[in-house]
C-alpha positions in Angstrom: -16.3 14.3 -10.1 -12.8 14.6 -8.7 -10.4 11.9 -7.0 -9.7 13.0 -3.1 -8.2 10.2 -1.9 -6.1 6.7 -3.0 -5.6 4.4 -0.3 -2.9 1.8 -1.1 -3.0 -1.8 0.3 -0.2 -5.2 0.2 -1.7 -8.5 0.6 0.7 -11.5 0.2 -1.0 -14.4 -1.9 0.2 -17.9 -1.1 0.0 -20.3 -4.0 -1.4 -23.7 -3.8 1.5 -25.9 -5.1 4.9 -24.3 -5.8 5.2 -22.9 -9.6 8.2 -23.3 -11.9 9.1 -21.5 -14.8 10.2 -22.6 -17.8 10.7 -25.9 -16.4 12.5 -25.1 -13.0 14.6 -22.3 -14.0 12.5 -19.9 -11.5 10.3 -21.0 -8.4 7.7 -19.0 -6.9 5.4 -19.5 -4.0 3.8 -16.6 -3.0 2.3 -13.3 -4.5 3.2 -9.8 -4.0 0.0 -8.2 -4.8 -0.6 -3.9 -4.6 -4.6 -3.5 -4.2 -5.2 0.1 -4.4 -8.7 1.9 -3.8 -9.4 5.6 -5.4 -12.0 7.4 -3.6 -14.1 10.5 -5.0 -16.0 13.6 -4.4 -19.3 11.7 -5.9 -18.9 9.0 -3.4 -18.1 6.5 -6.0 -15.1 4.5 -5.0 -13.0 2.1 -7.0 -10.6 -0.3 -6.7 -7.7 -1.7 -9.0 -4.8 -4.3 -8.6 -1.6 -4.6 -9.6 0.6 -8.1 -8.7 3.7 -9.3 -10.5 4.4 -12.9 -10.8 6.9 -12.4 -8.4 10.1 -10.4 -8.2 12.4 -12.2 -11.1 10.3 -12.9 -13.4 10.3 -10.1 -15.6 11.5 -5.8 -14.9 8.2 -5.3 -12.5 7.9 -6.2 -8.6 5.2 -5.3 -5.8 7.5 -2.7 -3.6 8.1 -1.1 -7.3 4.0 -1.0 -7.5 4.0 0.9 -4.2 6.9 3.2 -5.3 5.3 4.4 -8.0 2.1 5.2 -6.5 3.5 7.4 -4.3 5.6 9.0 -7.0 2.4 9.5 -9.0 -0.2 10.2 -6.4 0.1 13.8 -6.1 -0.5 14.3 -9.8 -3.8 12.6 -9.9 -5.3 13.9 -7.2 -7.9 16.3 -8.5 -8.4 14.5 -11.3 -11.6 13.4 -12.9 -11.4 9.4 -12.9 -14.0 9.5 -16.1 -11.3 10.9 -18.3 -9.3 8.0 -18.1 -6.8 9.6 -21.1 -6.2 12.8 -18.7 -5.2 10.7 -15.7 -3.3 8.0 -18.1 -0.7 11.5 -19.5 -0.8 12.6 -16.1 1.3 9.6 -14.9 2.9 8.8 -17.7 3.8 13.1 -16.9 4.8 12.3 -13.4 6.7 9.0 -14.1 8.2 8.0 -17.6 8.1 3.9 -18.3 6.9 1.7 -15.2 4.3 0.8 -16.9 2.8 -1.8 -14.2 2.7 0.8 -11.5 0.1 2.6 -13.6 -2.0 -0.2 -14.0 -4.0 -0.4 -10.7 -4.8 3.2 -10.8 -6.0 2.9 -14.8 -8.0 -0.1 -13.7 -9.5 1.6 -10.2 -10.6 5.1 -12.8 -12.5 2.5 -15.5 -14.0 0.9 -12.1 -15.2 4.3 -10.9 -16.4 5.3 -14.9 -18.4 2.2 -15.9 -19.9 2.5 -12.2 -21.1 6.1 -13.1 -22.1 5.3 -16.0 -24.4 2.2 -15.0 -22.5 -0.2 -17.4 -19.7 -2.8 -17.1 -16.4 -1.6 -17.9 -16.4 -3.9 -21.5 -19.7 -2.0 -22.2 -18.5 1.4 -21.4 -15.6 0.5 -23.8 -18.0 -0.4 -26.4 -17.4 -4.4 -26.5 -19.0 -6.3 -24.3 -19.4 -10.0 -25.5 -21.1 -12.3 -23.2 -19.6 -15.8 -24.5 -18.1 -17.3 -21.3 -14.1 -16.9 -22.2 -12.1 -20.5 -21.7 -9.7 -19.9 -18.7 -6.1 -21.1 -19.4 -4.2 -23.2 -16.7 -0.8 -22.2 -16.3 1.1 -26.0 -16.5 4.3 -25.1 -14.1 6.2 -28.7 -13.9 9.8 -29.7 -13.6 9.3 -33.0 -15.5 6.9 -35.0 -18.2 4.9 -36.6 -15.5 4.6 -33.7 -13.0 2.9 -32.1 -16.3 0.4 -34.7 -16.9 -0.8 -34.5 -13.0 -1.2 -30.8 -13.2 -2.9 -31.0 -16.5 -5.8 -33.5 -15.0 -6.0 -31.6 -11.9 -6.9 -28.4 -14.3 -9.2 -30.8 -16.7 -11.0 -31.7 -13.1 -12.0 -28.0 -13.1 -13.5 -28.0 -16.6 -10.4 -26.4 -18.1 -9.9 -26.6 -21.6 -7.3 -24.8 -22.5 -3.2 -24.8 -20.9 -0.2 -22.9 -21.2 2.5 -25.8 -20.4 5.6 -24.0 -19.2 8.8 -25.5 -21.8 12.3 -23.7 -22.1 16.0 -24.6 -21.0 16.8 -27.8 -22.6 16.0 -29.3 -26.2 15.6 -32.8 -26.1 13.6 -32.4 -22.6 11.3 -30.1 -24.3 10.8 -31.9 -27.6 9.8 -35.1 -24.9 7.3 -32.9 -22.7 5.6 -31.2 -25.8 5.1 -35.0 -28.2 3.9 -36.3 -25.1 1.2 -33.1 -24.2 0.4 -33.6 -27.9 -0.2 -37.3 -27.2 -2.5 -37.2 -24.1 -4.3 -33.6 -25.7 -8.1 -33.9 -26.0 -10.2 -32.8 -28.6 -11.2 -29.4 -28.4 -8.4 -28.6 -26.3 -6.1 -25.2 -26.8 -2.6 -26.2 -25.9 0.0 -23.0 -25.6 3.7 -24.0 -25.4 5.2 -21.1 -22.6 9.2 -20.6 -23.1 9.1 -17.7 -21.0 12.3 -16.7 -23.2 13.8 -19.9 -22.0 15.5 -20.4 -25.8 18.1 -19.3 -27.1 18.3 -18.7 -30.9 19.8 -22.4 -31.7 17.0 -24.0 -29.2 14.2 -22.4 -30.5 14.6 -23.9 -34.1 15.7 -27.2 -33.2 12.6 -27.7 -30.6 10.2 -25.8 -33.1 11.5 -27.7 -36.2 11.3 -30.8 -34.4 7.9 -30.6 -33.7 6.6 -28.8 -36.8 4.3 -32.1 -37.7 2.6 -31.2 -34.5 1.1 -28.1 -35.4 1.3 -26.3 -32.1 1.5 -22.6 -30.9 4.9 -21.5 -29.1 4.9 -18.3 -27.1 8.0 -16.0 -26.3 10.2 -18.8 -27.6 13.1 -16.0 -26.9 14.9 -13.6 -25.0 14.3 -10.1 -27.4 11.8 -9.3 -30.3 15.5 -9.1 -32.2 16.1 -13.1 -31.2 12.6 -13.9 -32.5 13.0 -11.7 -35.5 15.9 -13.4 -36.3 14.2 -17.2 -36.2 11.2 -15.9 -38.3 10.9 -17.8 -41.6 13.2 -20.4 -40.4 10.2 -22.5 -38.8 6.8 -22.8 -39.9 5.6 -22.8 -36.0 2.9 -20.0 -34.7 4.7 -17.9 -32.4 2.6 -16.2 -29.6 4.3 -13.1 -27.6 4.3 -11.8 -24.4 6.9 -10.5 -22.2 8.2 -8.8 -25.2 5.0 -7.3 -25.6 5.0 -4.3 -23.2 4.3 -1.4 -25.1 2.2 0.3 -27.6 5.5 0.4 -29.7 6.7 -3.2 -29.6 2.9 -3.9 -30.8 3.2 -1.9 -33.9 6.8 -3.5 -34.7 5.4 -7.1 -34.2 2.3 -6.4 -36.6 4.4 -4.6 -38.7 7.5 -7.1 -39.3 5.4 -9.9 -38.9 6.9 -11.2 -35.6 3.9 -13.1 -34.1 0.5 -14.3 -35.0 -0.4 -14.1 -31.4 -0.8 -11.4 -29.0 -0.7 -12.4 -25.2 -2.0 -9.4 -23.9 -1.1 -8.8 -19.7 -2.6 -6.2 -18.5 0.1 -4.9 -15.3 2.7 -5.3 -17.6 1.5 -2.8 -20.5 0.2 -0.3 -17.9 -3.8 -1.7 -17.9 -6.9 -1.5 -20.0 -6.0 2.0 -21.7 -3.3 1.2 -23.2 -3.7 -2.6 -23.7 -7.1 -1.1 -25.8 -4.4 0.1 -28.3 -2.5 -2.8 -28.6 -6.1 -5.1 -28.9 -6.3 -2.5 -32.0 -3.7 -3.0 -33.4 -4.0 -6.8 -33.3 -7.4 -7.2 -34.9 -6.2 -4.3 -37.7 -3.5 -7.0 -38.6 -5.3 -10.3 -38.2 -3.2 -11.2 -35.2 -5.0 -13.4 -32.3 -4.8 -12.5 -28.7 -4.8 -14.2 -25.5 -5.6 -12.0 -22.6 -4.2 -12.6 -19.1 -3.4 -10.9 -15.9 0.1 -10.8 -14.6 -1.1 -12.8 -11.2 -3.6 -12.1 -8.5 -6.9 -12.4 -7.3 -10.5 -11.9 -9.1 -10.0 -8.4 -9.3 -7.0 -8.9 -11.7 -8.7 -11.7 -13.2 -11.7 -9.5 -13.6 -10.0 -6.6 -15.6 -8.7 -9.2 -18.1 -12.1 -10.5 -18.6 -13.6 -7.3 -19.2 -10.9 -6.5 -22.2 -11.2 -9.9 -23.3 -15.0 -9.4 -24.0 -14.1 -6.4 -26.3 -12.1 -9.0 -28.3 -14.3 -10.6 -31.1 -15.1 -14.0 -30.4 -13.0 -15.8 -32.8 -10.1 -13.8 -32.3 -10.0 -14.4 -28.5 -8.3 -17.9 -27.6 -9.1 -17.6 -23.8 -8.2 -15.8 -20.6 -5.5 -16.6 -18.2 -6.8 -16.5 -14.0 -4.9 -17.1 -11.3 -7.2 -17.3 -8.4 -7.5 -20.9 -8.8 -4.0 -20.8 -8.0 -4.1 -18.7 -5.1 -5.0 -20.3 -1.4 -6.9 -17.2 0.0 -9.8 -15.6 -1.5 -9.9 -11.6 -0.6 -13.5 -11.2 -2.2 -15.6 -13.8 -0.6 -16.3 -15.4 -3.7 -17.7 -12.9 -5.2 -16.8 -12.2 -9.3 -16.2 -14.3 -12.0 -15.3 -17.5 -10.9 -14.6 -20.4 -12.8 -17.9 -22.0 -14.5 -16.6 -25.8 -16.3 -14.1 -24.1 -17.4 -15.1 -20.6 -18.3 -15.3 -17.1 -16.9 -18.6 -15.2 -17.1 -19.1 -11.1 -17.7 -20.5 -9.8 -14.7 -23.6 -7.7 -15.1 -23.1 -5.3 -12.3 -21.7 -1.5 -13.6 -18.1 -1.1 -13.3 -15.4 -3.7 -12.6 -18.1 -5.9 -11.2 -16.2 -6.7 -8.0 -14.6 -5.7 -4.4 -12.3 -6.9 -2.2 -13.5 -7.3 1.4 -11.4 -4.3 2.7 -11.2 -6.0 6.2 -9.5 -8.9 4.6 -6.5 -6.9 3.3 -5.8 -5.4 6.6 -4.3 -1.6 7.1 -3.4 0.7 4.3 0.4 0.8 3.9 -0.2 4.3 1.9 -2.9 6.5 1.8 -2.7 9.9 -0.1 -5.6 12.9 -0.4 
């Protein structure tokens, strides 16, 4: 089986209420998302996705996506999309770093493999768990109260479990996370998001100050270095992300003992290959994982699902989706879709889901 042609589509995806970061530091409003289908000699055809959160968040953006592509096209033509290590090196030949413009071809190969192979993609990579994952809200709100409306209108679609967005000002966080704490439910899992909104001198006074809580922080800094530094000096669970983009900031964090957490996104590390590795290397050192996608629709929601459910049960706090976010649907509703709560394996080989191709319009690139 060889790749012959990757046809490379942009869909913008409006959000349904604006979204601020780390408590109105950043505002975002629509999606730059890269969907990108890989065609084959076999007539087996798979499709993968890759969408930043936007263009500021972090070093990654959708024209950056569509760059790289071309870049790496010519280098995986030819390829066999089953020997997802051969096309991995072959990009990582053709392009150094850029990690998230690798991840919607990565993702489209497994697609093509798992369908070849008659099995799921977290079957084919030897997991598989069906225990519906919880789906975390992302809780983007300027103030206290703005935070409380968003959390109910999550809770009104069975969520359980929040990441509430903090960062940028000390006494204003201590306030939103006592009163999250004081309007949690039982059974809830509550994820405090900096976005490295701290600096050094924020991070202990908020984490200190709220050490009776017992709650989880994540990326409460700008560099691992920053949360290095603050390690010891707080007896808080510490949860990293953007600091978390490859294979070797994993084996630092396990190593110095950085984080109890992994939050695991699959466009930023470069997709399910590599974030494998760093799911490895987690589990070797007792470290938890959340597993998320960057943004975008059920496909991208899909793909974190699938590495989620090679994640042991108790080791797997829940899955971040954003389609609940989103105010178009490019699949029709088909995929996992939100269940109380909860996102469900699919059963069909491969990803498990398509975009309606007529829905996303033109390619913008196609390459054979």
């Amino acid at each position: 089986m060889k790749i012959t042609r990757i046809s490379v589509f942009q869909v913008d995806l409006p959000l349904e209420h604006p979204y601020w970061l780390s408590a109105g530091r950043l505002k975002f409003e629509v999606l730059d998302a890269t969907l990108v289908k890989v065609e084959t000699d076999a007539g087996i055809t798979g499709w993968g996705e890759g969408t930043p959160w936007g263009h500021t968040y972090v070093p990654a953006h959708g024209p950056g996506i569509r760059a790289g592509i071309q870049t790496m096209a010519p280098f995986v033509l030819g390829l066999d999309p089953r020997c997802v290590l051969e096309v991995e090196r072959a990009m990582d030949l053709a392009l150094p770093g850029h990690l998230y413009t690798k991840s919607p071809i990565d993702m489209a190969c497994w697609d093509i493999a798992g369908q070849a192979a008659g099995l799921p993609i977290a079957d084919l990579m030897g997991g598989g768990s069906r225990t519906p994952r919880p789906i975390a809200s992302s809780v983007g709100a300027k103030t206290v109260e703005e935070t409380r409306e968003v959390m109910e209108r999550y809770r009104q679609r069975g969520y359980v479990a929040h990441s509430v967005k903090i960062g940028g000002d000390v006494a204003r966080d201590i306030a939103r996370v006592r009163d999250v704490e004081s309007i949690r439910r039982d059974g809830e899992i509550v994820l405090y998001d900096v976005n490295r909104g701290w600096t050094r001198q924020q991070a202990l006074r908020v984490m200190r100050a709220c050490e009776d809580l017992n709650v989880m922080f994540e990326q409460p800094c700008e560099t691992l270095d920053d949360i290095a530094a603050i390690s010891g000096k707080h007896a808080a669970p510490v949860s990293v992300d953007e600091t978390l983009v490859t294979l070797q900031d994993a084996a630092r964090i396990a190593r110095d003992g950085l984080a109890e957490i992994f939050g695991i996104k699959l466009n930023r590390v470069g997709g399910l290959t590599k974030a494998a590795r760093m799911r490895d290397i987690a589990l070797a050192h007792g470290i938890d994982m959340f597993v998320m996608a960057t943004g975008g629709s059920v496909l991208a929601d899909t793909e974190a699902l699938h590495l989620a459910a090679t994640i042991p049960d108790a080791n797997c706090h829940a899955v971040w989706a954003c389609q609940d976010m989103l105010t178009i649907d490019i699949a029709g509703g088909r995929g996992p879709r939100n269940i109380d709560g909860h996102l469900h394996l699919p059963e069909a080989p491969g990803l498990g889901v398509h975009p309606e191709e007529e829905a996303l319009g033109d390619p913008v690139a196609v390459y054979s």
